[in-house]
C-alpha positions in Angstrom: 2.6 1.9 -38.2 -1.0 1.7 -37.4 -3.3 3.1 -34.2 -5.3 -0.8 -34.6 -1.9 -2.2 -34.1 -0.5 0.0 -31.8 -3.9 0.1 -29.4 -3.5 -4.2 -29.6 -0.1 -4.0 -28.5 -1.3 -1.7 -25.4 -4.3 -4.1 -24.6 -1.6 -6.9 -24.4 0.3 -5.6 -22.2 -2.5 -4.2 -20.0 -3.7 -8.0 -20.0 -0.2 -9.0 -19.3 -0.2 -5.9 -16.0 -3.9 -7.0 -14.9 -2.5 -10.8 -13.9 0.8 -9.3 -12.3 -0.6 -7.9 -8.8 3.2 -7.6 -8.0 3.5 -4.8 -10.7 0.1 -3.4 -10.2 1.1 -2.5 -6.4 4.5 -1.6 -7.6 3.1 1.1 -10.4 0.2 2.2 -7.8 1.0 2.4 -4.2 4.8 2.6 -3.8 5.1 5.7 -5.1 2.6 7.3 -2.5 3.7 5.1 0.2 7.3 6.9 -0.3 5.7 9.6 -0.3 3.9 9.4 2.6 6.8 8.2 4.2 9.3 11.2 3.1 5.9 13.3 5.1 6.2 10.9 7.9 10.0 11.6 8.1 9.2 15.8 8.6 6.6 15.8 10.9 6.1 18.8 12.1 8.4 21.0 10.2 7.9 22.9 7.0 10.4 20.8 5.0 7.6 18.5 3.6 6.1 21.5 2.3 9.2 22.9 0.1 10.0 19.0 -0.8 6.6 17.7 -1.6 6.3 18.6 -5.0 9.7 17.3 -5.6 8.5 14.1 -4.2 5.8 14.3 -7.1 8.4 14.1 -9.7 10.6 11.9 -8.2 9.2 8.5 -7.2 6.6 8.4 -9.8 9.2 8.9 -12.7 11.8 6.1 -11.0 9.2 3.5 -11.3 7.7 4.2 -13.9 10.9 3.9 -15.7 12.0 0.7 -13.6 9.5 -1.1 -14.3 8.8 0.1 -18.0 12.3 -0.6 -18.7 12.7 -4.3 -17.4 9.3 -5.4 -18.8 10.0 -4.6 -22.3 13.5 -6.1 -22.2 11.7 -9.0 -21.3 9.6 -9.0 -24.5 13.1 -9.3 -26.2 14.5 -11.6 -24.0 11.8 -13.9 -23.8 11.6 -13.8 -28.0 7.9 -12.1 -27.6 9.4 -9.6 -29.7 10.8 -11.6 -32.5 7.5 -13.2 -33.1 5.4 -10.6 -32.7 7.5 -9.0 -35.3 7.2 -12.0 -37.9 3.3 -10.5 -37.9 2.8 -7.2 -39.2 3.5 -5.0 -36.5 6.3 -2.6 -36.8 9.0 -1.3 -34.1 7.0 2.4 -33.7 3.6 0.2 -33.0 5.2 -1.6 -30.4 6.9 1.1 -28.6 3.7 3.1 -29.0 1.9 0.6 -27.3 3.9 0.1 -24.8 4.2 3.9 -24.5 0.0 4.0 -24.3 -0.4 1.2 -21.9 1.8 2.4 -19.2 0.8 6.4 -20.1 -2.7 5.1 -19.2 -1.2 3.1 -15.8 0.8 6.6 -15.4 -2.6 8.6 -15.2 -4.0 6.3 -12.5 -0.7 6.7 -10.8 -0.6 10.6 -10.8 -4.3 10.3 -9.6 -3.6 8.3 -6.3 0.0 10.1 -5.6 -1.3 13.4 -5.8 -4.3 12.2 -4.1 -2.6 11.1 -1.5 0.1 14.0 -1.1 -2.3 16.5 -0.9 -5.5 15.2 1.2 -3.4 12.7 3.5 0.2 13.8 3.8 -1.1 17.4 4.1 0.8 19.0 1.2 -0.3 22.3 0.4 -1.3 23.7 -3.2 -1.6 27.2 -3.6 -2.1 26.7 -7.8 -4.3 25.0 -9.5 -4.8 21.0 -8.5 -5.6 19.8 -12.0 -2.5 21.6 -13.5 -0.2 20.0 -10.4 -1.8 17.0 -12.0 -0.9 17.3 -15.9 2.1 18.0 -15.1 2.9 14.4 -12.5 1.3 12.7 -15.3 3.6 14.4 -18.0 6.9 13.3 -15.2 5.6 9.7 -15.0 5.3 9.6 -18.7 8.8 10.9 -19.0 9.7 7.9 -16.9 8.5 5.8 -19.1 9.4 7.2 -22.2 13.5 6.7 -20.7 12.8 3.4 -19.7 11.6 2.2 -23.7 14.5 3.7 -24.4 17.0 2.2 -21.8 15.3 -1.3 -23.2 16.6 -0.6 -26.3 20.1 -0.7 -25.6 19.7 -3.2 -22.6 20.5 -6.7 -22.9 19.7 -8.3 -19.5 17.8 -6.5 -16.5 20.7 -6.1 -14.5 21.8 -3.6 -17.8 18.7 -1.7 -17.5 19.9 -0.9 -13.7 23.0 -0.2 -15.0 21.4 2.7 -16.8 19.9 4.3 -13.8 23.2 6.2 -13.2 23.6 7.4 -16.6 20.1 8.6 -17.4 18.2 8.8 -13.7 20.9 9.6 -10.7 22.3 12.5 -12.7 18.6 14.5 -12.8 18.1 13.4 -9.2 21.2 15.3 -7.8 21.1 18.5 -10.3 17.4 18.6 -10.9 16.8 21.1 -7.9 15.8 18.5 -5.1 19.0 19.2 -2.8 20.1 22.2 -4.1 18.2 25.0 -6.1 20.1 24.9 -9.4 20.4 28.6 -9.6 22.9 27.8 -6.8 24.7 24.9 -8.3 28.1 25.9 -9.7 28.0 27.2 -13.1 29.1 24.1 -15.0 26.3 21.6 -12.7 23.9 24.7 -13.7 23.9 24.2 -17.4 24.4 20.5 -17.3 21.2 21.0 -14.7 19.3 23.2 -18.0 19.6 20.2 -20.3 17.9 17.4 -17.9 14.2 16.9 -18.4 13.0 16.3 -14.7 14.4 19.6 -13.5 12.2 20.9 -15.8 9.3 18.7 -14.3 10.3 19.5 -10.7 10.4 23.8 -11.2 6.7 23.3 -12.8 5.4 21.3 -9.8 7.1 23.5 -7.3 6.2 26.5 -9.4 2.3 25.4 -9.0 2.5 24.2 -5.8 3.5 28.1 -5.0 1.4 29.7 -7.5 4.7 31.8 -7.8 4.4 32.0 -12.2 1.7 31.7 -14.4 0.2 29.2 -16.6 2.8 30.4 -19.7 5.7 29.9 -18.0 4.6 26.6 -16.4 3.5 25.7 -19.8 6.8 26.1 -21.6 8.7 24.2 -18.9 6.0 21.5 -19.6 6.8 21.8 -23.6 10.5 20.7 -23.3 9.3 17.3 -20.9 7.1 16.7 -23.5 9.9 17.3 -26.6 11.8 14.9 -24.2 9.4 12.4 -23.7 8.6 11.9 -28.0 11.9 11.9 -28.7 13.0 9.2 -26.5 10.0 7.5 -27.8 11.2 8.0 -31.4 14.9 7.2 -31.0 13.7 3.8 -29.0 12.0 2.7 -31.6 14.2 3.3 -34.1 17.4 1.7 -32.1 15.1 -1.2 -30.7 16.2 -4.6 -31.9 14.2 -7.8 -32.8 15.8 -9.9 -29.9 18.7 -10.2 -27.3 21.4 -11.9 -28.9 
């Protein structure tokens, strides 16, 4: 594995993105449009304000992983992969690339959701913006990181969605949206403690609050990130050459 490989593999698929307007306004405004409409939806009440930064987490991190997912199955499917892998390029350059290009479509992402949240939709951030920020880009990463790995085990797109209720649904219900998961019953509690978004959803709310400091916000940060490289690591080890 090599970073002149790896940084070819994430300008290919960047290419690839930059001719796909379809993608580009999936990956970019969807997100804040959902956003905007979930605002829309509690006009005039306070529930956009307890919810918002749950909104941060959530949409971002679905599409990231949506679309992550289906366009690297489609590398397989299409036999991109098994030719790309007849050059010298190795499985952990091409999942890092693909990791690197979105991560970079991630940032721009974060950018225009938060953006959005905060100076249209009104949401207000008692903590600090930038570190509201780092940690939306880290959710959106962890979207994608679950979506390389979902490919991996994927053998048509309609597989991939298939996957959404093993590895998405699950963090949606018990990751503190609906229900704080202090008051989930004890066994939807600990199952709550091992899913990486509720970790990303108590530091967004958590700065949106300013109710704990930096360390705290750090180490829930830490454990999205162990997430996020070891999905990355176990995708490219369990990726295969092509869709039989």
């Amino acid at each position: 594995m090599t970073l002149t490989r790896t940084f070819a593999t994430a300008g290919r698929v960047l290419t690839q993105i930059r001719h796909d307007p379809r993608t580009i306004g999936l990956l970019l405004v969807v997100p804040s449009l959902l956003i905007g409409l979930v605002a829309w939806m509690f006009t005039d009440t306070d529930v956009f304000a307890d919810i918002g930064p749950a909104m941060l987490a959530l949409f971002p991190f679905v599409v990231m992983f949506l679309v992550t997912s289906i366009a690297t199955l489609r590398e397989r499917r299409s036999g991109t992969l098994e030719r790309l892998f007849s050059l010298p390029l190795g499985k952990g350059d091409f999942i890092l690339g693909y990791a690197f290009a979105f991560g970079l479509l991630a940032v721009f992402q974060t950018a225009i959701a938060v953006s959005f949240a905060v100076w249209v939709c009104g949401l207000e951030i008692s903590g600090s913006i930038w570190l509201l920020f780092a940690v939306t880009v880290a959710d959106a990463l962890l979207g994608t990181a679950l979506g390389l790995l979902a490919s991996a085990f994927a053998r048509t797109e309609f597989q991939v969605v298939q996957f959404m209720p093993l590895l998405v649904f699950p963090q949606i219900l018990l990751g503190g949206i609906f229900l704080p998961t202090d008051q989930l019953p004890e066994g939807l509690e600990a199952i709550s403690g091992w899913l990486p978004l509720t970790y990303a959803i108590e530091a967004l709310t958590a700065v949106a609050d300013d109710s704990e400091d930096a360390a705290w916000i750090a180490s829930k940060l830490l454990v999205v990130v162990a997430w996020i490289v070891g999905s990355i690591v176990l995708g490219s080890i369990t990726l295969r050459r092509r869709t039989p």
